[in-house]
PADRENVEX-949767 format. One record per residue (C-alpha): residue number from 0; residue in three letters; x, y, z. Coordinates in nm, 2 decimals, padded with zeros to 4 digits. Layout:
BEGIN
resi  resn  px  py  pz
NUM  ALA  X  Y  Z
...
//
This chain:
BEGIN
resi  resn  px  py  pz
0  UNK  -02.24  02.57  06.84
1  UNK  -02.19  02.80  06.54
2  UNK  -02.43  02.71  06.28
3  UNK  -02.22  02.75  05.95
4  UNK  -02.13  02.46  05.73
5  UNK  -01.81  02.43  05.92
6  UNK  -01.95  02.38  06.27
7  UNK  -02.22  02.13  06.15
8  UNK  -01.95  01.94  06.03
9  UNK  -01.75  01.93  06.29
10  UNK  -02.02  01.88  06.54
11  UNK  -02.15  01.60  06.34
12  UNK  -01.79  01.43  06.31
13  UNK  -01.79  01.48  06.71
14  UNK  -02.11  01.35  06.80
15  UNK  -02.10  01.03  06.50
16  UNK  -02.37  01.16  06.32
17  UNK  -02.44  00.85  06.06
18  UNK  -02.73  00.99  05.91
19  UNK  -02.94  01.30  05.86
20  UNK  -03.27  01.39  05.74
21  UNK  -03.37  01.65  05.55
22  UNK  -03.70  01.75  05.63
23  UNK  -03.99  02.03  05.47
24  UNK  -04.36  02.03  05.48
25  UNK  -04.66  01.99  05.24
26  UNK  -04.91  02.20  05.15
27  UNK  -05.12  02.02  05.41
28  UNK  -04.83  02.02  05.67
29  UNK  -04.74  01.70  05.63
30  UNK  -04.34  01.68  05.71
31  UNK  -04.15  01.55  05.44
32  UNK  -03.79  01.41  05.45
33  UNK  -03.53  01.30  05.24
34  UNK  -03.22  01.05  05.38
35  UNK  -02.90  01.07  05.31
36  UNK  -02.58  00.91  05.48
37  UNK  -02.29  01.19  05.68
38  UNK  -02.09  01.10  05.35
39  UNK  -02.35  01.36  05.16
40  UNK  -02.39  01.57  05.43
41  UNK  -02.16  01.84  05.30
42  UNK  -02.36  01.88  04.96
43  UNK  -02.65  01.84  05.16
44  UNK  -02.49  02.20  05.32
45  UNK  -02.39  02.32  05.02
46  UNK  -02.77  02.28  04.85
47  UNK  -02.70  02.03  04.61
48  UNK  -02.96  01.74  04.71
49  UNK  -03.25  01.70  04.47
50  UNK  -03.59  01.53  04.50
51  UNK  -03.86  01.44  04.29
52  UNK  -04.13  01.73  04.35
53  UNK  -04.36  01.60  04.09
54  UNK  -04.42  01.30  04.39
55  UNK  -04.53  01.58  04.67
56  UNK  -04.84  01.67  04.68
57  UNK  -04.89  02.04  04.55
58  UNK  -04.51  02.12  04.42
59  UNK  -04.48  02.08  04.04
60  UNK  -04.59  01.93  03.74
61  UNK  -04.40  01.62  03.63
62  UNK  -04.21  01.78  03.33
63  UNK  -04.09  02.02  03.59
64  UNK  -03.99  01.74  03.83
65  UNK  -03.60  01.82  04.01
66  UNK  -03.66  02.01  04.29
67  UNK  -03.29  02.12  04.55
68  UNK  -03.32  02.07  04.93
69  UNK  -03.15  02.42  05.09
70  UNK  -03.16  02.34  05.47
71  UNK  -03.14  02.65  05.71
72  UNK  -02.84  02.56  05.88
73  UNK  -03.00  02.70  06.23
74  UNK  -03.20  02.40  06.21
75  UNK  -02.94  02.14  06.27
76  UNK  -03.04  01.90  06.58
77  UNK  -02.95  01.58  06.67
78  UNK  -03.24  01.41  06.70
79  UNK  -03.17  01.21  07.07
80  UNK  -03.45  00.98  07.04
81  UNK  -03.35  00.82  06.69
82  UNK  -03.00  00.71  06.84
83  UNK  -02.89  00.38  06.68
84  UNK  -02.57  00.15  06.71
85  UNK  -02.46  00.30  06.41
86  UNK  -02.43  00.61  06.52
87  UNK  -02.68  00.93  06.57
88  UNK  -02.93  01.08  06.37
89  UNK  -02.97  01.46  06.24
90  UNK  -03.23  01.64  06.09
91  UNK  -03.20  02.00  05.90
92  UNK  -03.50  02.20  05.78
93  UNK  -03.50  02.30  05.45
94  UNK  -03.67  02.53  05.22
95  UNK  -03.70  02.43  04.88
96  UNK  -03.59  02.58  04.55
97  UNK  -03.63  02.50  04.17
98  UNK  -03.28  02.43  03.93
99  UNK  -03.30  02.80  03.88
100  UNK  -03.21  02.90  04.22
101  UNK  -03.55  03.05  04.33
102  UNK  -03.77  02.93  04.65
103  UNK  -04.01  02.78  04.52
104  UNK  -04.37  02.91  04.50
105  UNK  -04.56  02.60  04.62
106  UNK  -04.31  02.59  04.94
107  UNK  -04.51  02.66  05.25
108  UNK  -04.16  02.77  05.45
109  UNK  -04.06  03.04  05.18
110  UNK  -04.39  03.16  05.13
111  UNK  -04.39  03.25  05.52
112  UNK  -04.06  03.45  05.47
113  UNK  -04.20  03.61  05.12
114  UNK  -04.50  03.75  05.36
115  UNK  -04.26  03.81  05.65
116  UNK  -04.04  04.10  05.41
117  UNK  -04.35  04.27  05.37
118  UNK  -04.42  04.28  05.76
119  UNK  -04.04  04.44  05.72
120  UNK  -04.17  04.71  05.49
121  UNK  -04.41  04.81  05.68
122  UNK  -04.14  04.92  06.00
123  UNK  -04.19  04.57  06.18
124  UNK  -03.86  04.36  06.30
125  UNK  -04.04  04.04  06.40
126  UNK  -04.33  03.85  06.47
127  UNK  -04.32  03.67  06.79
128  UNK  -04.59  03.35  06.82
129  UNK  -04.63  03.12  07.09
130  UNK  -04.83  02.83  07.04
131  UNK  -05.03  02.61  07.29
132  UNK  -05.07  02.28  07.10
133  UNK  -05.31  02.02  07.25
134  UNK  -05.32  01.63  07.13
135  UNK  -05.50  01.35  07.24
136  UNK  -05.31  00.96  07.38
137  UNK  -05.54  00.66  07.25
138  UNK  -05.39  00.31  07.38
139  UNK  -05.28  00.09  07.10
140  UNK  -05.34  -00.31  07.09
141  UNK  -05.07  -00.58  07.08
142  UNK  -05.03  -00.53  06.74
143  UNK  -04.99  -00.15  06.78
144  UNK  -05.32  -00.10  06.58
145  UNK  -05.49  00.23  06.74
146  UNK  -05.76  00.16  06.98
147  UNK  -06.00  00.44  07.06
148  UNK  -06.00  00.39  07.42
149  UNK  -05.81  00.72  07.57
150  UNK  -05.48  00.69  07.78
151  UNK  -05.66  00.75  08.09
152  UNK  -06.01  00.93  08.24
153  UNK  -05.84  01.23  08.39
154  UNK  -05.96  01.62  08.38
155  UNK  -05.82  01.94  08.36
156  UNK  -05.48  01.98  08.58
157  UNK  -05.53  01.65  08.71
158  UNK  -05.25  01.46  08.84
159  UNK  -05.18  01.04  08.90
160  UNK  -05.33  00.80  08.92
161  UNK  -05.65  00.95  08.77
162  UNK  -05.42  01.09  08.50
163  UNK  -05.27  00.76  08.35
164  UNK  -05.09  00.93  08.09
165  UNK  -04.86  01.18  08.32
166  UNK  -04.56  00.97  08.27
167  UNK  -04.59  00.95  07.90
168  UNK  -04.59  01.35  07.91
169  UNK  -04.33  01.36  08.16
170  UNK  -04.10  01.18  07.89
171  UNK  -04.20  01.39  07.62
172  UNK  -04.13  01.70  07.80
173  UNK  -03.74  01.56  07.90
174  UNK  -03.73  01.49  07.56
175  UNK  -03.79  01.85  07.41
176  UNK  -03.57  01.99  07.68
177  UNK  -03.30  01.74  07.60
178  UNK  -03.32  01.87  07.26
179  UNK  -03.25  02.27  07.37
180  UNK  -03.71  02.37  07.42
181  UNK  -03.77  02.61  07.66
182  UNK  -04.12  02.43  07.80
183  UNK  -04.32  02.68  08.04
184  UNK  -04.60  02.44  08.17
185  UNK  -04.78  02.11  08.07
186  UNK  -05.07  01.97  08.20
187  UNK  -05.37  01.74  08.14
188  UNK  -05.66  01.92  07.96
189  UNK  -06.03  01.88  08.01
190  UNK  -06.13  01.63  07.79
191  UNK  -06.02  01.23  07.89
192  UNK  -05.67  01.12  07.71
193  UNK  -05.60  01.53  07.63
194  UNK  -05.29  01.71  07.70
195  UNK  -05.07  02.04  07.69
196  UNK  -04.73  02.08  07.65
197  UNK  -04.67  02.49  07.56
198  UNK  -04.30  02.62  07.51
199  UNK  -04.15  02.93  07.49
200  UNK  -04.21  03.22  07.23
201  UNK  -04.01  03.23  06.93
202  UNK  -03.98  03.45  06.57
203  UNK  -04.23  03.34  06.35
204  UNK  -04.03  03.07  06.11
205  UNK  -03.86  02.93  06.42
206  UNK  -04.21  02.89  06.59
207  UNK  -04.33  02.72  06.31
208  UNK  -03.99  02.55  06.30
209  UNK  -04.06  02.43  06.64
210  UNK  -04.44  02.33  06.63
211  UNK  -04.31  02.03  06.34
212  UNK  -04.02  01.92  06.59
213  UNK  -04.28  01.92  06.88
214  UNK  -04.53  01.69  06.67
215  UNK  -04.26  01.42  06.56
216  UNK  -04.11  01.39  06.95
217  UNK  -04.47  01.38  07.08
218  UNK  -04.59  01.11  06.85
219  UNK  -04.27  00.90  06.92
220  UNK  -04.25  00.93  07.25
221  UNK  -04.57  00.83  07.28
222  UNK  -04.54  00.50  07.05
223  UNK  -04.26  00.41  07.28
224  UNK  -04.50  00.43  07.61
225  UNK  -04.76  00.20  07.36
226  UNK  -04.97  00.53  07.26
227  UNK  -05.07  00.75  07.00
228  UNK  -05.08  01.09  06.98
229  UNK  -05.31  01.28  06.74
230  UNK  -05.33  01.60  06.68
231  UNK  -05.70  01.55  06.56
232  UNK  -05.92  01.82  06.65
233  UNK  -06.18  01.60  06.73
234  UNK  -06.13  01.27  06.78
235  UNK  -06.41  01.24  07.04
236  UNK  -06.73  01.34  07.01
237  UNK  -06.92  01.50  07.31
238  UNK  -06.60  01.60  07.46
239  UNK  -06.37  01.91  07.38
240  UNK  -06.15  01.90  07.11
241  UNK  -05.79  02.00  07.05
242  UNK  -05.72  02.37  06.98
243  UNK  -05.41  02.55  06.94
244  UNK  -05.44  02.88  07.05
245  UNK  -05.18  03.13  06.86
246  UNK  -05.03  03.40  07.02
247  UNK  -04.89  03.68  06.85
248  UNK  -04.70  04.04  06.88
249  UNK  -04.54  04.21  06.66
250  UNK  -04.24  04.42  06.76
251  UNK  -04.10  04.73  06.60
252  UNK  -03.77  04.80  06.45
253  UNK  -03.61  04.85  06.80
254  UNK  -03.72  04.51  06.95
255  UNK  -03.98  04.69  07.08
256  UNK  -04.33  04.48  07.17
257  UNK  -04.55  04.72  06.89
258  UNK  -04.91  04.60  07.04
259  UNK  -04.83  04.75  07.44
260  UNK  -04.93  05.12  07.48
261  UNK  -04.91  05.25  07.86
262  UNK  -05.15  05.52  07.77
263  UNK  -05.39  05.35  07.55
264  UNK  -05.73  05.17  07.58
265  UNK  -05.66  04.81  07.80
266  UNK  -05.25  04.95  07.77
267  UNK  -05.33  04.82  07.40
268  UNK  -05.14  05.06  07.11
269  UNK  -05.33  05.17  06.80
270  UNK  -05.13  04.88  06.57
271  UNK  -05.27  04.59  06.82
272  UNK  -05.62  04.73  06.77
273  UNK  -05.56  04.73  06.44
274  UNK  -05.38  04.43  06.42
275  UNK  -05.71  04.24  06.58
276  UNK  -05.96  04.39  06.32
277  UNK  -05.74  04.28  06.04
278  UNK  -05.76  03.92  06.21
279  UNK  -06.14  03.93  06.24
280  UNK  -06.23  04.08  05.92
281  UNK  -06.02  03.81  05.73
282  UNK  -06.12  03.52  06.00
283  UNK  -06.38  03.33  05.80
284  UNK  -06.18  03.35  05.53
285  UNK  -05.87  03.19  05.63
286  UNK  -06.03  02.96  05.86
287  UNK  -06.04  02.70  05.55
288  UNK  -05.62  02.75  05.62
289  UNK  -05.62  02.73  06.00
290  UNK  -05.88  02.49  06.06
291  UNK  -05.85  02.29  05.72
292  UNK  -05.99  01.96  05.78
293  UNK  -06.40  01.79  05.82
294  UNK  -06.31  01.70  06.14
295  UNK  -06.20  02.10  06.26
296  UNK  -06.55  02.20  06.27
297  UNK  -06.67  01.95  06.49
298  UNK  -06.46  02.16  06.74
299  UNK  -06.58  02.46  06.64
300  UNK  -06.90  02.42  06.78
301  UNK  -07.11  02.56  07.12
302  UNK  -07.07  02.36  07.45
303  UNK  -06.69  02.26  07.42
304  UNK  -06.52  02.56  07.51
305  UNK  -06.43  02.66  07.15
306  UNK  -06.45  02.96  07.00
307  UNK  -06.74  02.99  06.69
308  UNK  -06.78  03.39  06.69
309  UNK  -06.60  03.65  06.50
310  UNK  -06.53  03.89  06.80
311  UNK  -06.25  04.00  07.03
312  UNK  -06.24  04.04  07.40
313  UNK  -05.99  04.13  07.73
314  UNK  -06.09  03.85  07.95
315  UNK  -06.43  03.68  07.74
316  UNK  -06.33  03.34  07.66
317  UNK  -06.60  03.30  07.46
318  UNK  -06.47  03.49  07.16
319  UNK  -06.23  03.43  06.92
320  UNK  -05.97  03.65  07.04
321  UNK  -05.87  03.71  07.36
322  UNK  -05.60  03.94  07.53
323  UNK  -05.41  03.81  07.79
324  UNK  -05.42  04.03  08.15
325  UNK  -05.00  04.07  08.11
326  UNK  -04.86  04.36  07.96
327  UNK  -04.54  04.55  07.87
328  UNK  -04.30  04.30  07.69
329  UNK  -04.57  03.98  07.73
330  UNK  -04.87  04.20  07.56
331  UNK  -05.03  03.96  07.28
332  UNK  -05.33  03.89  07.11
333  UNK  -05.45  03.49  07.16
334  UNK  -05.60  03.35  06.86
335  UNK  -05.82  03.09  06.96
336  UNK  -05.94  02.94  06.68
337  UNK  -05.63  02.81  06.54
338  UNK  -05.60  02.42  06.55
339  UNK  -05.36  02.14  06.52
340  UNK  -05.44  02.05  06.18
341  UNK  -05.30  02.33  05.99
342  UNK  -05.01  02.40  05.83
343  UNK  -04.82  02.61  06.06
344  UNK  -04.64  02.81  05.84
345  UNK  -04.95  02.87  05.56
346  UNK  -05.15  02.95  05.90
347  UNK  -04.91  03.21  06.02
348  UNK  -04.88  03.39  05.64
349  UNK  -05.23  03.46  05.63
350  UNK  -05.27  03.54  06.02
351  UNK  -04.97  03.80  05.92
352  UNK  -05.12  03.90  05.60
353  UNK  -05.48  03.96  05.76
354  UNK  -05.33  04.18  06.05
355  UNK  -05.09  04.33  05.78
356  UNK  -05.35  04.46  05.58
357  UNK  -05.59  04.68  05.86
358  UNK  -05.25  04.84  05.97
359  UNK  -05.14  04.91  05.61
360  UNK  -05.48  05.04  05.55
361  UNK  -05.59  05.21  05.88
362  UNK  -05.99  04.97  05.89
363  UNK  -06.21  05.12  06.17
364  UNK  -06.11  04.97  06.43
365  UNK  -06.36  04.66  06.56
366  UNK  -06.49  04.73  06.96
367  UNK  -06.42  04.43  07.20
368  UNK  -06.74  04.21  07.28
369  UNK  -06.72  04.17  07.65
370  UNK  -07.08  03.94  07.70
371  UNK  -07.08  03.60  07.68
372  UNK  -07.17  03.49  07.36
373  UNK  -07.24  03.14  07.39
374  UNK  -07.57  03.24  07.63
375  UNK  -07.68  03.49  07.40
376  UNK  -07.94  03.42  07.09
377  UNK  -07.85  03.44  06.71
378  UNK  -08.06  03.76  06.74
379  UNK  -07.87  03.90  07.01
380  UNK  -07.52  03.80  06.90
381  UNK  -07.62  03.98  06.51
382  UNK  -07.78  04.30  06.69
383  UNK  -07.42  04.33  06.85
384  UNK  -07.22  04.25  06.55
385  UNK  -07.05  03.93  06.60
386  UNK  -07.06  03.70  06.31
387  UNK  -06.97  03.33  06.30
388  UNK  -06.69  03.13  06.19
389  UNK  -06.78  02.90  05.91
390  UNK  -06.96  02.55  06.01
391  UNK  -06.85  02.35  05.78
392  UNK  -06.51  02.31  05.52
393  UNK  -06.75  02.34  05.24
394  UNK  -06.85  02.69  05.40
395  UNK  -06.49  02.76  05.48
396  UNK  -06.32  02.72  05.11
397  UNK  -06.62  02.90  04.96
398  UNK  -06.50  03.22  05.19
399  UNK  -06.12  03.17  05.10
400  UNK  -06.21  03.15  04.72
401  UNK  -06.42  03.46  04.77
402  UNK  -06.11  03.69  04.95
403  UNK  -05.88  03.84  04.72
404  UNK  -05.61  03.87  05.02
405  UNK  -05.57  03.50  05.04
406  UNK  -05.43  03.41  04.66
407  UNK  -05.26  03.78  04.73
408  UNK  -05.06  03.60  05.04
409  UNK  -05.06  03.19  04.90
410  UNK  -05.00  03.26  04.56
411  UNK  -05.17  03.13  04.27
412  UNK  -05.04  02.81  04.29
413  UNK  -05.08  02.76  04.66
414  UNK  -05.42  02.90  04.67
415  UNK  -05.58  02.67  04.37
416  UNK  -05.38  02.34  04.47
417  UNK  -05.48  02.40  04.83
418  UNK  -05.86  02.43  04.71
419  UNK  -05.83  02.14  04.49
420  UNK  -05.72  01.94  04.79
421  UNK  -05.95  02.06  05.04
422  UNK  -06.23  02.03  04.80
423  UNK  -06.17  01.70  04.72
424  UNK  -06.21  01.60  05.08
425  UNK  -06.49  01.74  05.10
426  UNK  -06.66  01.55  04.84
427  UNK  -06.52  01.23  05.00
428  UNK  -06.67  01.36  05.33
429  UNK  -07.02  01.41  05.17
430  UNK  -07.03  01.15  04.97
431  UNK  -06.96  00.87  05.26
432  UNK  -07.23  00.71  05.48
433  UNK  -07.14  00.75  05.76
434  UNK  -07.21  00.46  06.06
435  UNK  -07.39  00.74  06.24
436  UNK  -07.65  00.74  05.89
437  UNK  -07.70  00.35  05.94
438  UNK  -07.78  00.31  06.33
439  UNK  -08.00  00.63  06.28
440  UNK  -08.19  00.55  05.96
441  UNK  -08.13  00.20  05.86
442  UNK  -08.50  00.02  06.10
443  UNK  -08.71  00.32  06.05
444  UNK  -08.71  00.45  05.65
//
């Protein structure tokens, strides 16, 4: 199909579209949508759908209220498990824009692109990401309240019956095929009731794009097969918790992957080097983005597989960035601190922004850590360089406040807002007693 405003009408008109959804994110990533009925669709098209941004959290002030929907029309999809007796159900993406006709600066999606023209300055066509998202599958009770008991008691690639939740994944992964994903493996993952769906590489919008469509067919598949998915990145304690390792490349003006060098150290070029100190030197501060929540840095602790130190490696899965063995086209640096959590498309402008920068400005480039960190000392882990990622939010939003780059990227009004937010929780977190606090404490002070 050809996506212009003439083929989504037709297509719609051929396939009885009755009603679309026009969908953008938060600040936090939350997906937004506003419904209309196919008699709207073609203003819909032509930009003219308004909302209240006063109501979403982040947007605008209430005296500056009316806020216009302008879907990306290569977002268009039939959304095959919302079908109805009506007729079927569409979705476009939108980014959105103020009654002057500018994107607007507390829009998540258009600040990706406004960080994604200065990648183009710089000689860069493209950033390709690939993302391996992992989510839990609780049961729920007869009254579809969520009951922390996991789906099934199964381990890492294991298959039924152990793996009691391997038809539920099976469905989900017909499901984003059915709707035009490209899925390259899925699995179960170590912990009980965790899984791994991972699809194909796309340009960075589309990725994130993606990642939002993943998480909505996931969680309803899954309600349809009486589970939930969460995307929690630690739902369980004493067991590992959900990551979403990031893989990125850029590629040059020519299509060309820009981080592969036949002749260079590990077949790495001078701009992936770069590229990876850019992403360590900024990686406490924009961990507050990437891993935004209390519950993230319950993952990002020793013993569960995560990574918790600022340091990059070949093959050492115990730092926070790794390089993948292939090379030529597939060369790509993993970023393994990423999780589920984030806002896709704030966590890929300051990712961008981060590598941006050391390329822009040439930083010394950071040596690869090839030891295994988690059996080394705090002593031995400082006397080699390797810092750690923050252990706490609290700890996290103090580094983002403190890095000038990260306002640079946001913007003003994404950068306070998102503090605001995040700090906020925070003081919810600390200020809650916790049911841990009262079996520990409660007989003995």
């Amino acid at each position: 199909m050809v996506f212009t405003k003439e083929g989504i009408l037709k297509n719609a008109e051929e396939e009885n579209v009755r009603y679309i959804r026009l969908m953008f994110s938060d600040i936090i990533g939350t997906i937004k949508s506003v419904e209309i009925p196919i008699g709207q669709l073609e203003s819909a098209l032509d930009g003219e759908i308004m909302f209240d941004g006063s109501s979403i959290e982040g947007f605008v002030r209430i005296m500056e209220a009316d806020m216009f929907l302008v879907p990306d029309l290569r977002t268009w999809l039939i959304l095959s498990w919302e079908e109805t007796k009506y007729g079927k159900v569409a979705r476009l993406i939108c980014d959105v824009y103020t009654p002057e006709g500018e994107p607007s600066k507390a829009d998540p999606r258009s600040n990706l692109k406004r960080t994604i023209k200065d990648m183009e300055k710089l000689g860069f066509s493209t950033l390709k990401i690939g993302f391996e998202p992992e989510f839990f599958l609780f049961k729920l009770d007869e009254k579809n309240n969520i009951v922390m008991d996991v789906a099934d008691h199964g381990g890492y690639f294991d298959l039924s019956p152990i793996d009691g939740a391997e038809d539920c994944r099976r469905d989900i992964v017909l499901e984003l095929e059915r709707i035009g994903f490209k899925i390259e493996a899925s699995h179960h993952e170590v912990a009980p009731g965790q899984n791994e769906i991972n699809f194909e590489f796309a340009d960075v919008v589309e990725a994130c794009d993606n990642l939002q469509t993943f998480k909505l067919v996931v969680k309803n598949i899954a309600r349809r097969h009486r589970l939930h998915a969460t995307f929690m990145p630690k739902p369980l304690a004493s067991v590992n918790g959900s990551g979403m390792h990031t893989n990125c490349s850029l590629a040059d003006k020519d299509g060309n992957n820009a981080f592969y060098d036949p002749k260079g150290d590990l077949k790495l070029s001078k701009v992936a080097r770069q590229w990876i100190t850019g992403i360590l030197r900024h990686s406490k501060s924009f961990c507050a983005i990437t891993n935004p929540t209390v519950n993230s840095y319950k993952r990002l602790v020793p013993g569960y597989e995560a990574p918790c130190y600022v340091s990059w490696s070949e093959q050492n899965r115990s730092v926070m960035v790794r390089i993948p063995a292939a090379r030529g086209k597939a060369t790509r640096a993993e970023i393994r601190s990423v999780d589920t959590s984030a806002n896709p498309y704030l966590a890929m402008s300051v990712i961008l922004a981060s590598g941006l920068e050391a390329i822009e400005k040439n930083y010394p480039l950071i040596d690869p850590i090839d030891e295994n960190l988690f059996e080394l000392t705090p002593v031995q882990r400082k006397s080699l360089g390797v810092d750690s990622l923050p252990d706490n939010l609290k700890e996290a939003i103090d580094n983002f406040k403190r890095d000038p780059l990260m306002e640079q990227v946001l913007g003003k009004q994404i950068f306070q807002k998102f503090i605001d937010l995040k700090t906020k929780e925070w003081d919810d977190f600390r200020t809650t007693v916790t049911e841990w606090e009262i079996k520990k404490y409660i007989n003995i002070v």
